[in-house]
N, C-alpha and C positions, 0 to 999 in steps of 0.2 A: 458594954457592947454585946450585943443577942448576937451569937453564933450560929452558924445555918446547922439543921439536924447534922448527925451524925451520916445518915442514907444521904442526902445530898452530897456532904462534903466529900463522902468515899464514891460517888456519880462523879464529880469532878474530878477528885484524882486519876479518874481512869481514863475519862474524859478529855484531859491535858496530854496524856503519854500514849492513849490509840487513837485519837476522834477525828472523825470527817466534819470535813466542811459544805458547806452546800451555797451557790449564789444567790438563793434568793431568801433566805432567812439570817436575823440575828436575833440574838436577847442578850438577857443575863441577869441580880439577886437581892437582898436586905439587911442595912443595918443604917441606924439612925450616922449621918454625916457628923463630925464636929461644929460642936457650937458655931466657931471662927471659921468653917471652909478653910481649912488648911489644908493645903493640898500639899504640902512635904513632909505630909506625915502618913506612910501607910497603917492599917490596921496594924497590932504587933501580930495577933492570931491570924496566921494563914492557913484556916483548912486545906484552901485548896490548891496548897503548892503540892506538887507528886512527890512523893518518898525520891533519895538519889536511885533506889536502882529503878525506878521507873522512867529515870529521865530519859528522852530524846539522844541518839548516838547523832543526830546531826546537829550542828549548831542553828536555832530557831532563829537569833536576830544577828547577821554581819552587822561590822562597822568596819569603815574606810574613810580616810582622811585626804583631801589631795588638796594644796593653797589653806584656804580657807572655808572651804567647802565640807562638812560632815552629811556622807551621806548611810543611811541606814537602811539595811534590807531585809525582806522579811523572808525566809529564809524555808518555807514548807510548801518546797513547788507540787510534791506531790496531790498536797491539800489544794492547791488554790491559793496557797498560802492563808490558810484560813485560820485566825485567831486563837491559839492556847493561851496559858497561864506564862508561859516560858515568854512569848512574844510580848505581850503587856509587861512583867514586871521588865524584862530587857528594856524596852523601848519607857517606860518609866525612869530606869535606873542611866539610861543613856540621854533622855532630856534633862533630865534634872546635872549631871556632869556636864553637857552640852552647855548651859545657861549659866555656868559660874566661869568657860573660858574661854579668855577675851582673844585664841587662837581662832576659834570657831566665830565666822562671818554668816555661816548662812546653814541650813540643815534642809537636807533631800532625802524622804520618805521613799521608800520605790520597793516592789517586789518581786522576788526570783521568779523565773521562765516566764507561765503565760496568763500570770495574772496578778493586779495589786494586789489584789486579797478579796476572797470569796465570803468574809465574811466569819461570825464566831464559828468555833468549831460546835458545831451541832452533839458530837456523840453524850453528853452529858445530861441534853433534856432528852432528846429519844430517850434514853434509859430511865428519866423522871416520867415520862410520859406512859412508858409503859408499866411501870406501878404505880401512877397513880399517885405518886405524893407531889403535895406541893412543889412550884418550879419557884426558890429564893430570888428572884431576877435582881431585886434593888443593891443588896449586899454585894454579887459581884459587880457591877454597875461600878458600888463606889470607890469597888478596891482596884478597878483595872480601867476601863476605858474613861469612866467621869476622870479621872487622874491623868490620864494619859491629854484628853481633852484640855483640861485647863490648863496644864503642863505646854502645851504649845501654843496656846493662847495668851501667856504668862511670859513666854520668853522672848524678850524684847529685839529677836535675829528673827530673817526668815525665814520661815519653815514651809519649803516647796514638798506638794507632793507630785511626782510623778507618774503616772496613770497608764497603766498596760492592761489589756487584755480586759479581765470583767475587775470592777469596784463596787462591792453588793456588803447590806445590812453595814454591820461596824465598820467595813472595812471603808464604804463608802464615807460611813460617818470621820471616823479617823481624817478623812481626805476635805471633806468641809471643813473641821476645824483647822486643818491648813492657811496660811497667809495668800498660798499663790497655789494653781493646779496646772502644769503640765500635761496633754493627753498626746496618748498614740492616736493617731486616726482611727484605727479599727477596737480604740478601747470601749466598754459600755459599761454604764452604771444605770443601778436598780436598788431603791430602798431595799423591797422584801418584804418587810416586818410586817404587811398586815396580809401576807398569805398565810399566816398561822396565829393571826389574832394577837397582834404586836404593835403599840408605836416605836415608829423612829425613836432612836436612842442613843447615847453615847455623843449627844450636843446636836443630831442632825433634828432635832425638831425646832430647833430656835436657827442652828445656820442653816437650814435647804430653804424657809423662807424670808432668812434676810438675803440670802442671795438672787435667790429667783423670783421676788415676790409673792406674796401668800394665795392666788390660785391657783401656778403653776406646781408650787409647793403639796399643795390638799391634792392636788392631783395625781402628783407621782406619789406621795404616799399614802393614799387610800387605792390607787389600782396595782403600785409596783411596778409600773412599767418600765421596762428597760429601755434606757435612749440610748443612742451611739456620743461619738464624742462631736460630730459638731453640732449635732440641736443644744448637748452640754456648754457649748462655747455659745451658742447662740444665747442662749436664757442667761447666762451668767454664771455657771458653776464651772467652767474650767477658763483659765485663762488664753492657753494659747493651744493650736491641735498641730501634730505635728507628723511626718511619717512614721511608720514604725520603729522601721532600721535606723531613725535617728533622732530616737525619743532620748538615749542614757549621756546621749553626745550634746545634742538641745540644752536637755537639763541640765547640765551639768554647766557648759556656758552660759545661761540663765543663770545658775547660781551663784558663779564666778564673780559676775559684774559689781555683784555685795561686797567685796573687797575693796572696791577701788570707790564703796560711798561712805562718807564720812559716817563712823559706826553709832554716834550721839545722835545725828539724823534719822538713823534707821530704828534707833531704840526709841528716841520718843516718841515719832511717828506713830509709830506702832500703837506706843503707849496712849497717845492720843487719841486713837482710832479704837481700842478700845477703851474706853474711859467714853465716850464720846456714843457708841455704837452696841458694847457690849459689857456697860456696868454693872451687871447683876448675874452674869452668866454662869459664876461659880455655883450662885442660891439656885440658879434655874435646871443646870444637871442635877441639882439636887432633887426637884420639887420634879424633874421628867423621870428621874429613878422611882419616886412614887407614884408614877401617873403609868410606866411601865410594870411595875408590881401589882396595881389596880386591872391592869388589863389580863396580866398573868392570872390575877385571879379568878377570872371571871368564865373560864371554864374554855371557852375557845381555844385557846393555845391549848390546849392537852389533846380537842382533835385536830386542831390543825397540824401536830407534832404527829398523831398518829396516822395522819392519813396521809403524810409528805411519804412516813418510813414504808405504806403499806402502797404505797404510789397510786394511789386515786383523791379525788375531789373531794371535800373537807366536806362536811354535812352542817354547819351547825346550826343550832337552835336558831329560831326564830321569835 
């Protein structure tokens, strides 16, 4: 397994324990998948887990348990709650226990204060972009979100996300690969990825057009546009819109009901519906890791990373 440089790996480190997030971008790195797509197995080399004294004094991913309900919170209101290493391998290490107990009927993604998540924490490429070296996108890819992805796609309960405030780049993504989507009414979601010369990733390139169909698809993700949550329910990408003040109460009885359905039902369902809808999905985060690494390379994302941080309009080649 090819390991990311050295300068990347210590970009990330630091990048995990101070980085901002931002709503309208994500990415992320490189390393060839396992033969078998086995997705219960992480890389054993983690550059870019932060040293402990760098870690986070706030806890990055809550869990709560109430009946049968598991519900998981992402826990960096002050980001946006925007995507580190802490929040991925958590929410890794949480679906994967989540999916061997038969306690657990139903699992609720949702994020602190006022937003599901803004997306990856940005501070790692700003810093790649300003020297100039390579941005690894595929490698993180397949150690954090492609995982995290197939991981909830994998697990035969269902995995509600809940939807406040803004849900932008991964965070959005994360929220596709969901079973079911809950929204606030004043929530908004936005790809992003191609304001800095990105595609969609971390599975929204194969779910934003099985759900919305493939023009409305090309559409939010070549302009970025942000919709509110009910043209979201209109196209198909959230289930139900709900008021604000009673998005955590919603959902949370939404989730409930999974208790009282016979749990064989719910598991092969499932399993049906993927098998049926998305039998290759594992090979396909693979082959969109390479197709986002092609785009990283290709020189765009290095201005579009420089002219977010330097706050004016991207220039690029023609």
């Amino acid at each position: 397994m090819k390991r990311p440089s050295a300068s990347y790996s210590n970009a990330l480190v630091s990048s995990w324990a101070t980085g901002r997030g931002w709503d309208h971008f994500t990415g992320d790195g490189q390393t060839p998948a396992p033969a078998d797509h086995d997705i219960t197995a992480l890389a054993p080399e983690r550059p870019d887990r932060p040293p402990k004294a760098a870690a986070m004094t706030e806890t990055p991913l809550l869990s709560a348990r109430a009946g049968g309900t598991l519900t998981l919170t992402f826990n960096r209101p002050a980001k946006l709650n925007a995507f580190n290493f802490e929040i991925a391998e958590g929410l890794i290490d949480a679906l994967r226990a989540a999916e061997h107990d038969a306690g657990v009927r139903a699992i609720v993604l949702r994020g602190n204060g006022r937003a599901f998540s803004a997306g990856q924490d940005l501070e790692v490429f700003e810093r790649l972009a300003a020297s100039g070296e390579r941005i690894d996108i595929a490698d993180h890819l397949r150690r954090t979100y492609n995982l995290v992805a197939a991981l909830v796609r994998r697990i035969e309960k269902p995995v509600i996300a809940s939807l406040n405030g803004i849900a932008a780049g991964v965070g959005l993504s994360v929220a596709l690969a969901c079973d079911l989507r809950v929204a606030a009414e004043d929530a908004e979601l936005t790809l992003g990825f191609s304001k800095i010369g990105l595609i969609p990733d971390g599975g929204a390139s194969f779910m934003l057009p099985l759900l919305a169909g493939l023009g409305r698809a090309l559409e939010l993700a070549w302009t970025s546009e942000k919709i509110g949550a009910q043209e979201a329910l209109r196209i198909g990408l959230v289930n139900r819109v709900v008021p604000a003040a009673d998005l955590e109460a919603a959902t949370q009885t939404y989730a409930a009901q999974f208790a009282r359905i016979s749990p064989a039902a719910v598991a092969v369902t499932k399993r049906a519906f993927n098998r049926a809808l998305l039998p290759n999905f594992e090979r396909w985060l693979d082959e969109e890791a390479n197709l986002q690494q092609a785009a990283a390379d290709g020189g765009d994302v290095m201005e579009g990373i420089r002219a977010f941080v330097e706050k004016r309009k991207p220039a690029y080649a023609q």
